[in-house]
C-alpha positions in Angstrom: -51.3 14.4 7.6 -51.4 10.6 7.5 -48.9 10.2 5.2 -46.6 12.3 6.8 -47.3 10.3 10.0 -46.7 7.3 8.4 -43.5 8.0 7.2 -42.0 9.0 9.6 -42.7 5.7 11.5 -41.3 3.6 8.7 -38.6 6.0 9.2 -37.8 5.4 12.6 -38.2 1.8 12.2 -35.4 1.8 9.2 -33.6 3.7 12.2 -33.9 1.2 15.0 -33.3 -1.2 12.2 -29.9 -0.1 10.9 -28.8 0.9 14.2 -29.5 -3.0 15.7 -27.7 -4.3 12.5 -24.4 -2.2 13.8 -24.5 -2.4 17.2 -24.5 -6.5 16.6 -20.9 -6.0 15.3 -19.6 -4.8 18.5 -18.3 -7.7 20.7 -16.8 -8.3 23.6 -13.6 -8.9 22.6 -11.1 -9.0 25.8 -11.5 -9.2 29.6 -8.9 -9.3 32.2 -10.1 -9.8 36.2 -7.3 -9.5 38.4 -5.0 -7.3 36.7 -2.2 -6.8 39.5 0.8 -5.5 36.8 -0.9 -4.9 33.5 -1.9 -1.9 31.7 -2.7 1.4 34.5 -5.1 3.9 34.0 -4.8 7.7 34.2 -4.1 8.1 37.7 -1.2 4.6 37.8 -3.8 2.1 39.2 -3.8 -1.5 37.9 -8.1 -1.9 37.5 -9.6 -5.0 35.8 -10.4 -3.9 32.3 -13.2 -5.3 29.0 -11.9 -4.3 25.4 -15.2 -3.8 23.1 -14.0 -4.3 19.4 -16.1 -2.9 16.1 -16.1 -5.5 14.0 -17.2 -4.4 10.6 -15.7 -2.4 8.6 -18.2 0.7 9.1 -18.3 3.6 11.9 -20.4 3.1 14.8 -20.8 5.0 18.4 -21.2 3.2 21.3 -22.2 5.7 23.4 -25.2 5.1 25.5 -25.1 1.5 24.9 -24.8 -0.3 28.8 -22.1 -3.1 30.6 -23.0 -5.3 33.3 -21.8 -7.9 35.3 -24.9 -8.7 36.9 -26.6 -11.7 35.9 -29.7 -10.5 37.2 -30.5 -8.1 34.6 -31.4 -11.4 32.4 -35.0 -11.4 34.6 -37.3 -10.5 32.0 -39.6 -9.8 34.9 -37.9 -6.9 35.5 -38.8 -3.1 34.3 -36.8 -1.1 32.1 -35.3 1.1 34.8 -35.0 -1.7 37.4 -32.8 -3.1 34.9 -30.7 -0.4 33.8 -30.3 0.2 37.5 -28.3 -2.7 37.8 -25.7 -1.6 34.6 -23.0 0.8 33.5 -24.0 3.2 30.6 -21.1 4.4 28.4 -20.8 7.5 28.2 -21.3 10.3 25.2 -18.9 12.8 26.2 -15.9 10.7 24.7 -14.6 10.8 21.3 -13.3 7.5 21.2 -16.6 5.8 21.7 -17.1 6.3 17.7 -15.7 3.8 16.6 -14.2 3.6 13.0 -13.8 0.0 11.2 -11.9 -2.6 13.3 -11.2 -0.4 16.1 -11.1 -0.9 19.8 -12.4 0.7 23.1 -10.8 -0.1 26.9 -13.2 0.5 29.9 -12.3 -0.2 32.9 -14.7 -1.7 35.4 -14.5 -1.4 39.3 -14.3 1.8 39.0 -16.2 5.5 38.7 -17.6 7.9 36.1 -16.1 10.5 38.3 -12.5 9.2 37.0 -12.9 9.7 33.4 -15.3 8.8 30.8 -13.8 5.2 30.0 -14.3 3.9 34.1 -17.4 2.3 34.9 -19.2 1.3 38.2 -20.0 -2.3 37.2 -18.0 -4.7 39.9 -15.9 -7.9 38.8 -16.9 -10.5 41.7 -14.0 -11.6 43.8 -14.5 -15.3 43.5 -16.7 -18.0 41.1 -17.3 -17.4 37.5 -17.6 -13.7 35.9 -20.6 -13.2 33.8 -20.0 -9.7 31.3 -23.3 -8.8 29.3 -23.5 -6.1 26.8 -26.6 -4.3 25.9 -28.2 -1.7 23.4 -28.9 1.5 24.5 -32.8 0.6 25.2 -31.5 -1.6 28.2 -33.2 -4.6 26.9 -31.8 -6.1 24.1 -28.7 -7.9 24.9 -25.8 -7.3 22.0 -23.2 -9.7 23.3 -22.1 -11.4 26.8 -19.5 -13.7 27.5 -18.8 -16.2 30.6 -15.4 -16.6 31.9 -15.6 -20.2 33.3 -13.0 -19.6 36.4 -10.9 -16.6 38.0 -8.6 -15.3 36.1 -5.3 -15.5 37.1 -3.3 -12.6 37.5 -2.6 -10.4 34.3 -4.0 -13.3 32.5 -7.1 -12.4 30.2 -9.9 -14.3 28.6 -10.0 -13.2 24.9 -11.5 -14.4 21.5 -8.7 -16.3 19.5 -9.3 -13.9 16.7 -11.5 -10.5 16.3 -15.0 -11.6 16.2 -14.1 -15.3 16.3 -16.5 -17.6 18.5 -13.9 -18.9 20.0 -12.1 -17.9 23.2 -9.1 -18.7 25.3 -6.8 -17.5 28.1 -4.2 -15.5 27.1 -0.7 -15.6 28.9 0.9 -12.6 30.7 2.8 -11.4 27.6 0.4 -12.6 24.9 -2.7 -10.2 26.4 -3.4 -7.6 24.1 -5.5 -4.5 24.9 -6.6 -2.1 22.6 -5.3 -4.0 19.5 -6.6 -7.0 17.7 -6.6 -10.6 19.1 -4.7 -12.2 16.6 -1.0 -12.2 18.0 -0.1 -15.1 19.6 3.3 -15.3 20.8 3.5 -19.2 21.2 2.9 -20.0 17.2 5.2 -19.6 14.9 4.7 -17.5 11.6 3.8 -20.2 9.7 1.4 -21.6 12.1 0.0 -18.1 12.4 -0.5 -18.5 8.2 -2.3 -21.9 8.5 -4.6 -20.5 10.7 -5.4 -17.4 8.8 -5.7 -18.8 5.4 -6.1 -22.7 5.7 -6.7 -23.1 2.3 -3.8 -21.2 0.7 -5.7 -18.9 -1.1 -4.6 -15.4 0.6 -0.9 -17.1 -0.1 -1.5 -17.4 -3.4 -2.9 -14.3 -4.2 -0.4 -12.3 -2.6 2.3 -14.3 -4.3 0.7 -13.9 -7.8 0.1 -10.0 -7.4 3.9 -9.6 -6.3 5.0 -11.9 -9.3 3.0 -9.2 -11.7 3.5 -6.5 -10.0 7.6 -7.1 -10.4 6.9 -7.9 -14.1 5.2 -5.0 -14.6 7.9 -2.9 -13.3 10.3 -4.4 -15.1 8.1 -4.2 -18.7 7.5 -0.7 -17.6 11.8 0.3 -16.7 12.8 -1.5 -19.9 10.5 0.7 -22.0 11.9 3.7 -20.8 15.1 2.3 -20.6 15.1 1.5 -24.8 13.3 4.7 -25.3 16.2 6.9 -23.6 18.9 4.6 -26.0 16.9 4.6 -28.9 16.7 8.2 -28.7 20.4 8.4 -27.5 21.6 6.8 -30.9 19.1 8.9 -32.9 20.9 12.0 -31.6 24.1 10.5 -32.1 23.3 9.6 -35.8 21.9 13.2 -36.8 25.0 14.7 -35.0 27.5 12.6 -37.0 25.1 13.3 -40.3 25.8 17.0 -39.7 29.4 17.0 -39.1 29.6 14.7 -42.7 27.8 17.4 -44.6 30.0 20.4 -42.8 33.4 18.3 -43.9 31.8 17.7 -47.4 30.5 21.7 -47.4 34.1 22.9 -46.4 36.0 20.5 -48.8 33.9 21.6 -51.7 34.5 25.5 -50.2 38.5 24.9 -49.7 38.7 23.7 -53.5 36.5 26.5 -54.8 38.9 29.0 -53.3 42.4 26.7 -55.0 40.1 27.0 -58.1 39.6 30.2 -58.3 43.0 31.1 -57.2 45.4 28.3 -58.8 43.2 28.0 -62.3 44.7 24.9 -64.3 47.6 24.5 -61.9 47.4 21.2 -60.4 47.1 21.5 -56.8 48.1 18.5 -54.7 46.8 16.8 -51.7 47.6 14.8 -48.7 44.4 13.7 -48.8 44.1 12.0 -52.4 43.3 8.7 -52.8 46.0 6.5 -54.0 43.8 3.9 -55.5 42.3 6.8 -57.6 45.9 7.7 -58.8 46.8 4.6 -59.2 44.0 4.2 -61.3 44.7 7.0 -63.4 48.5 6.4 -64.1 47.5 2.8 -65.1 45.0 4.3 -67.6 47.5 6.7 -68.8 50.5 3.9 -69.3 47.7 2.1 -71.3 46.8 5.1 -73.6 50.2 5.3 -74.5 51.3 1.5 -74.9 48.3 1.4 -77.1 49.4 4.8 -79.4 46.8 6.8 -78.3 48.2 9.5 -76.1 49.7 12.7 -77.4 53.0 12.7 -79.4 55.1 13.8 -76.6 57.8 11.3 -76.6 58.3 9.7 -73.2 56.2 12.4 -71.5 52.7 11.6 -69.3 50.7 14.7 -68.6 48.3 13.9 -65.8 46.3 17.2 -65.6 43.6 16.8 -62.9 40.2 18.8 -63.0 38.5 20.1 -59.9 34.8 20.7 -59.8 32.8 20.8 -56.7 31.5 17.4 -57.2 35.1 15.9 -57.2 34.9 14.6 -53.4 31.3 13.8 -52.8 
């Protein structure tokens, strides 16, 4: 009974454990004060917002963690519930308080539960620095807090240069960006923007490298196919041509067969013959009889051709 006592405390400690290690990669990633023409809530009103950001690249719920503005909270004199007293819980009736890898959640502050899930009660003072505290859901441990050194200006916000990054700036009227990540900044140019994100060149690099093989590899890949489909274009080309050879060669050999049989002995002539071939033969027939041994016909050459089915192969 021990044992099973025992584990389940080490249990619940690896709980608590795990569950600190993710809820210290949400941050506090956006605030804006006086928001006068920005972003409007469900019902059109312009409320002064914070944008929580999940910073890892693993799920985790925020629900029932707590935002305050109140820099009294930081008494460690103070009681549990005294404390949580003085702090907004997020709610766990909203789906979009699990939040997936690199995401983002808007709440909006000077406001009520009683308008939706994503308004809170905490209250952005009206003058003198704004102090924004984010804490676990045991109302003790503080996750993350920032301090925005003045008053806003209007539709101006106070935002981490990049998600996560320590370090923050004011954003300008059109370079605020709510609900997405930190990292546009509409006065750099592009290749500012790609110094800043990879100072050293090696994300460049990469990328240009992986596109260089990549193309190469298409094109290794297109020409192989490509000499396949010819190489087997010419093969059917060559047994086609093979075929209609041996049917020319099959009907000569038929056509003479048939003269044969019906013209026996007769000499049957072509348009086809080759005239080297009867050249050859008259010149072989000239010098039979210059040298006496042809027949004793006088001033007669009988040329008497024999067919066999071999004769034009």
């Amino acid at each position: 009974m021990k044992k099973k006592y025992s584990l389940t405390a080490v249990l619940a400690l690896c709980s608590l454990v795990v569950f600190g290690q993710g809820a210290k990669n949400i941050k506090i990633n956006e605030v804006m004060t006086n928001n006068t023409s920005s972003i409007v809530d469900e019902y059109g009103e312009h409320l002064a917002w914070i944008e929580l950001a999940n910073t890892s690249f693993s799920t985790f719920n925020v629900r029932g963690m707590y935002i305050t503005t109140d820099t009294a909270v930081l008494n460690k004199s103070l009681t549990v519930p005294e404390r949580v007293s003085k702090m907004s819980i997020i709610p766990n009736n909203e789906v979009r308080t699990n939040l997936s890898g690199r995401q983002h959640l808007l709440l909006y502050l000077n406001s009520h539960p009683a308008k939706g899930s994503t308004h809170l009660t905490s209250v952005i003072p009206s003058e003198g620095k704004v102090w924004i505290g984010l804490f676990e859901g045991n109302g003790v441990d503080l996750v993350d807090s920032v301090t925005i050194p003045t008053t806003l200006n209007a539709n101006t916000s106070y935002a981490r240069q990049k998600d996560g990054s320590d370090i923050w700036e004011v954003k300008a009227v059109d370079a605020v960006t709510p609900g997405i990540e930190n990292y546009i900044n509409v006065t750099e140019s592009k290749v500012s923007q790609i110094k800043r994100d990879d100072p050293h060149g090696f994300g460049i690099t990469l990328l240009s490298m992986g596109i260089v093989f990549t193309c190469l590899a298409l094109l290794w890949v297109f020409f192989s196919l490509f000499g396949k489909l010819m190489r087997s274009r010419q093969e059917r080309k060559r047994q086609s041509a093979k075929r209609a050879h041996r049917e020319r060669i099959l009907s000569k050999i038929s056509m003479e067969e048939e003269d044969e049989r019906a013209f026996p002995g007769v000499v049957t002539k072509r348009r086809d013959e080759d005239p080297e071939v009867l050249m050859a033969v008259v010149a072989m027939a000239l010098k039979e009889y210059l040298d006496d041994t042809h027949d004793t016909e006088s001033g007669v050459i009988t040329l008497i051709p024999k067919f066999t089915k071999w004769t034009r192969i």
